[in-house]
VMD Tcl script that builds the backbone (N, CA, C; Angstrom):
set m [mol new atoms 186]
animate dup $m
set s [atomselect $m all]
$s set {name element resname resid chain x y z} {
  {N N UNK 1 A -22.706 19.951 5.552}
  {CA C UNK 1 A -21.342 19.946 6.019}
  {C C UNK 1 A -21.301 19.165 7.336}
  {N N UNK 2 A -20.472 18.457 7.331}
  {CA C UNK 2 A -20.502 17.428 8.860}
  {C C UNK 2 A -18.813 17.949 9.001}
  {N N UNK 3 A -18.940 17.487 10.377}
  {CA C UNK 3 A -17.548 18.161 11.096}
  {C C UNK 3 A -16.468 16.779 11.232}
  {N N UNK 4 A -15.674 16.948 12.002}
  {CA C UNK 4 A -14.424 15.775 12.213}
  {C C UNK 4 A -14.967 14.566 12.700}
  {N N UNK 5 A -14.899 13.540 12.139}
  {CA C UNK 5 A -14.874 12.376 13.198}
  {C C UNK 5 A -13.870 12.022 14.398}
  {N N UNK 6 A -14.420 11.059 15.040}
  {CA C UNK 6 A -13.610 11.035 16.348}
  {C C UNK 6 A -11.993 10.332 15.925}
  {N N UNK 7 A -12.499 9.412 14.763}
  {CA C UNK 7 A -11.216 8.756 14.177}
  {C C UNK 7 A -9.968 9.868 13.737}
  {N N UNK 8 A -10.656 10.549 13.012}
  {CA C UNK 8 A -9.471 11.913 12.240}
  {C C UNK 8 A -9.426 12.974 13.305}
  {N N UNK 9 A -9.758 13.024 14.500}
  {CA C UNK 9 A -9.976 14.238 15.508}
  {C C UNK 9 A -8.037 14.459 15.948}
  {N N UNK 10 A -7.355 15.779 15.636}
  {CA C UNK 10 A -6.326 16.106 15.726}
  {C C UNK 10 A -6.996 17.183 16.114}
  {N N UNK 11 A -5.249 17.669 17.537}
  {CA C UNK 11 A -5.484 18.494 18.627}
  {C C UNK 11 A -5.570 19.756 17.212}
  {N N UNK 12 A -5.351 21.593 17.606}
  {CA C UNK 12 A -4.904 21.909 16.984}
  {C C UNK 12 A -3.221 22.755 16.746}
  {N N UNK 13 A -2.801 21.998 18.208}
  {CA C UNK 13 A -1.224 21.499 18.095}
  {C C UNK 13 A -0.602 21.119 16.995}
  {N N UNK 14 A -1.309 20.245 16.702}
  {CA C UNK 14 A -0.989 19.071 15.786}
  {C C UNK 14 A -1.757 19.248 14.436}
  {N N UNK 15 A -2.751 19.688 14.276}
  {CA C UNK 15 A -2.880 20.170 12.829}
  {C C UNK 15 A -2.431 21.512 12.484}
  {N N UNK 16 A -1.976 22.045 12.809}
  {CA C UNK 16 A -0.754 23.155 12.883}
  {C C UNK 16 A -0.087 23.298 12.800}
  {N N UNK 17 A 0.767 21.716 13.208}
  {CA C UNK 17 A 2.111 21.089 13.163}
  {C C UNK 17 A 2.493 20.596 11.808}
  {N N UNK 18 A 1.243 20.003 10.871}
  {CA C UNK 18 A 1.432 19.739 9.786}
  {C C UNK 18 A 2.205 20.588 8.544}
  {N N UNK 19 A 1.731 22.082 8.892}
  {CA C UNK 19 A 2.146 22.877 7.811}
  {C C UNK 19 A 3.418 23.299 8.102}
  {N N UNK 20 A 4.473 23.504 6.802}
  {CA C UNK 20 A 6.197 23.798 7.560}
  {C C UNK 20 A 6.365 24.636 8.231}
  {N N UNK 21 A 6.888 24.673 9.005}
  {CA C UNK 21 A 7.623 25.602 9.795}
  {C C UNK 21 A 7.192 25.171 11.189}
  {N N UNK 22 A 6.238 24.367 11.470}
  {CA C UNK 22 A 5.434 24.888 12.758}
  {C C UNK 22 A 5.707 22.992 13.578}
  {N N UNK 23 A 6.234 22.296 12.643}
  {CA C UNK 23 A 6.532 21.111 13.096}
  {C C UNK 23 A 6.085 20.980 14.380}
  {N N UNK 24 A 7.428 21.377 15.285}
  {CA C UNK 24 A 7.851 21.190 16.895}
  {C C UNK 24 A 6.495 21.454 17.674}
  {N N UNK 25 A 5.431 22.024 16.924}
  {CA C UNK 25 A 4.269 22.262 17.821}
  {C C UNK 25 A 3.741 20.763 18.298}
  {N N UNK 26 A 4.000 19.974 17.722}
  {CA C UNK 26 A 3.157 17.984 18.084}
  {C C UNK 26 A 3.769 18.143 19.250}
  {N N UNK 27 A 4.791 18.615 20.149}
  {CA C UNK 27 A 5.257 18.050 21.030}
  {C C UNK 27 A 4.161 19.300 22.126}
  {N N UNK 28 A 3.488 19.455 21.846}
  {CA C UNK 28 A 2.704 20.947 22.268}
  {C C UNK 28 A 1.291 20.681 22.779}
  {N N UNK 29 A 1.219 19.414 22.550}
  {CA C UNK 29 A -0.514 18.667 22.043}
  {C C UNK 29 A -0.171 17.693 23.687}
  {N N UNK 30 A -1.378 18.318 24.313}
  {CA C UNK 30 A -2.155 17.525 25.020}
  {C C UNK 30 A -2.999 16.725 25.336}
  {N N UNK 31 A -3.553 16.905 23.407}
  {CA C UNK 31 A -4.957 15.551 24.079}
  {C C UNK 31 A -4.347 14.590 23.794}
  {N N UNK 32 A -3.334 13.706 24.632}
  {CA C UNK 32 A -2.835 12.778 24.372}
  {C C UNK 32 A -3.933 11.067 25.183}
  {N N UNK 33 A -4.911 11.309 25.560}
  {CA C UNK 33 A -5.904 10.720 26.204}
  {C C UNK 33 A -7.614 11.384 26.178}
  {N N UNK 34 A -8.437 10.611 25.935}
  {CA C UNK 34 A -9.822 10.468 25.979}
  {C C UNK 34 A -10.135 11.037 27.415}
  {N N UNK 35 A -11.002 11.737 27.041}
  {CA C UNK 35 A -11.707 12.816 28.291}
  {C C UNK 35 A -13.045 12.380 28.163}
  {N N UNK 36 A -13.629 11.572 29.636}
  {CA C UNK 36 A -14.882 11.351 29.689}
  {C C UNK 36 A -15.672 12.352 29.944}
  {N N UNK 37 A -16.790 12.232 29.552}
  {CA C UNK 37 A -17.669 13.377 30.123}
  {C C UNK 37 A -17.833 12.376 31.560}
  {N N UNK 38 A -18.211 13.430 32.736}
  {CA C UNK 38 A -18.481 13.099 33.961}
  {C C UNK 38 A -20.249 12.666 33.770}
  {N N UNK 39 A -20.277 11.003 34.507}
  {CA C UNK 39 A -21.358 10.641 34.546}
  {C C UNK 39 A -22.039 10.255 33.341}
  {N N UNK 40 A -21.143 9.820 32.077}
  {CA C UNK 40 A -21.929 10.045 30.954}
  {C C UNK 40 A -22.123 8.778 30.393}
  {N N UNK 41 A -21.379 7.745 31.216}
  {CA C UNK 41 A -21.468 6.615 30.550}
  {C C UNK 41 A -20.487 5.914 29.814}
  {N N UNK 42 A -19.441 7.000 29.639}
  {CA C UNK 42 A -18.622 6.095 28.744}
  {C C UNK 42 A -18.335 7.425 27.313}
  {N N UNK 43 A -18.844 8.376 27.744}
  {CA C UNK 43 A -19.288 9.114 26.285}
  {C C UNK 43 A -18.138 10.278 26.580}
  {N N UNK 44 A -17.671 10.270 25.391}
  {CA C UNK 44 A -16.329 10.595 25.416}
  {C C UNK 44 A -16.471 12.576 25.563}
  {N N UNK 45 A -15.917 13.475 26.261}
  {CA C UNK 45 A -16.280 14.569 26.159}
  {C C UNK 45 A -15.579 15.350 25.142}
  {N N UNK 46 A -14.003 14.787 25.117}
  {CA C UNK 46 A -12.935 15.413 23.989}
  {C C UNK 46 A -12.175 14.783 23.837}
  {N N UNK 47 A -12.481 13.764 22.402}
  {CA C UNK 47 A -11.085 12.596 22.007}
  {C C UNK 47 A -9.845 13.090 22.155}
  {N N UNK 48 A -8.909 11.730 22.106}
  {CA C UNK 48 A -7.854 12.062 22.007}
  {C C UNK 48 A -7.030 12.610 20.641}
  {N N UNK 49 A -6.260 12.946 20.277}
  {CA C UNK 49 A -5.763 13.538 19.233}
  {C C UNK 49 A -5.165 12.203 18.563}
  {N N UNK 50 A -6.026 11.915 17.023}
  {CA C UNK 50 A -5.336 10.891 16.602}
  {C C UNK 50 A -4.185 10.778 15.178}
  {N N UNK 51 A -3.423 12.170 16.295}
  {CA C UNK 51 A -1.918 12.429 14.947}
  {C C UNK 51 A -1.422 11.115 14.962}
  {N N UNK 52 A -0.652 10.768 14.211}
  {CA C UNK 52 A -0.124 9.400 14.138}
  {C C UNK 52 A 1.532 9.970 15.022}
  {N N UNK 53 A 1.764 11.137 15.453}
  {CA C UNK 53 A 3.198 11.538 16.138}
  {C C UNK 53 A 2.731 10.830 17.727}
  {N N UNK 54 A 1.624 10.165 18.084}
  {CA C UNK 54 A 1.458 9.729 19.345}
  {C C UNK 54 A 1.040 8.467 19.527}
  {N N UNK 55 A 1.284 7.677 20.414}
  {CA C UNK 55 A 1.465 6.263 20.616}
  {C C UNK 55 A -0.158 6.200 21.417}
  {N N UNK 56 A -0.223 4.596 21.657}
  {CA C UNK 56 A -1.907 4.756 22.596}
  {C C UNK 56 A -1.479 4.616 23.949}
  {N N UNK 57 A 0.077 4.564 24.754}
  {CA C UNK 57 A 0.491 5.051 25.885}
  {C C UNK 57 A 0.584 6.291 26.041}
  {N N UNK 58 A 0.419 7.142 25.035}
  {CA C UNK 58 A 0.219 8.917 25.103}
  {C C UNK 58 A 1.584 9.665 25.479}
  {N N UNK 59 A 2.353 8.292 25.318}
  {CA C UNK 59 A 4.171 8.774 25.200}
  {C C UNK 59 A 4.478 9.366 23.923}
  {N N UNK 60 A 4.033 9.419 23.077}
  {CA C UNK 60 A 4.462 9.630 21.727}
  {C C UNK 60 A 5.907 8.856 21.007}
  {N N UNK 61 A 6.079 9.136 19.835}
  {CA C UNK 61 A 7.048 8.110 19.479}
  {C C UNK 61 A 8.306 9.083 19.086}
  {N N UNK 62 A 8.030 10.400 19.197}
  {CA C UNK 62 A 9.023 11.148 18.660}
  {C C UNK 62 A 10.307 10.823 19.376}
}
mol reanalyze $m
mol bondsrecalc $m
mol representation Tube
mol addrep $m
């Protein structure tokens, strides 16, 4: 079993948001930006959430 890639990595705002009722939660989601690890090089500590409800200015498009 392998876990999420960084490509499909959604907050769980936002995969939460998917199922009905719970929509309005995307607007709820903070990883709207890449979190470095400190000192790491470049190595990401917690992607950003890649719902398609968010732009790569982390404005979202809603």
């Amino acid at each position: 079993m392998s876990g999420p890639t960084v490509e499909g990595h959604r907050s769980a705002e936002c995969a939460l948001a998917a199922r009905p009722e719970y929509e309005r939660l995307h607007d709820d989601c903070r990883q709207t930006k890449d979190v470095p690890l400190p000192h790491g090089g470049g190595t990401v500590l917690v992607p950003r959430c890649a719902c398609p409800c968010h732009t790569p200015d982390g404005k979202g498009e809603r």
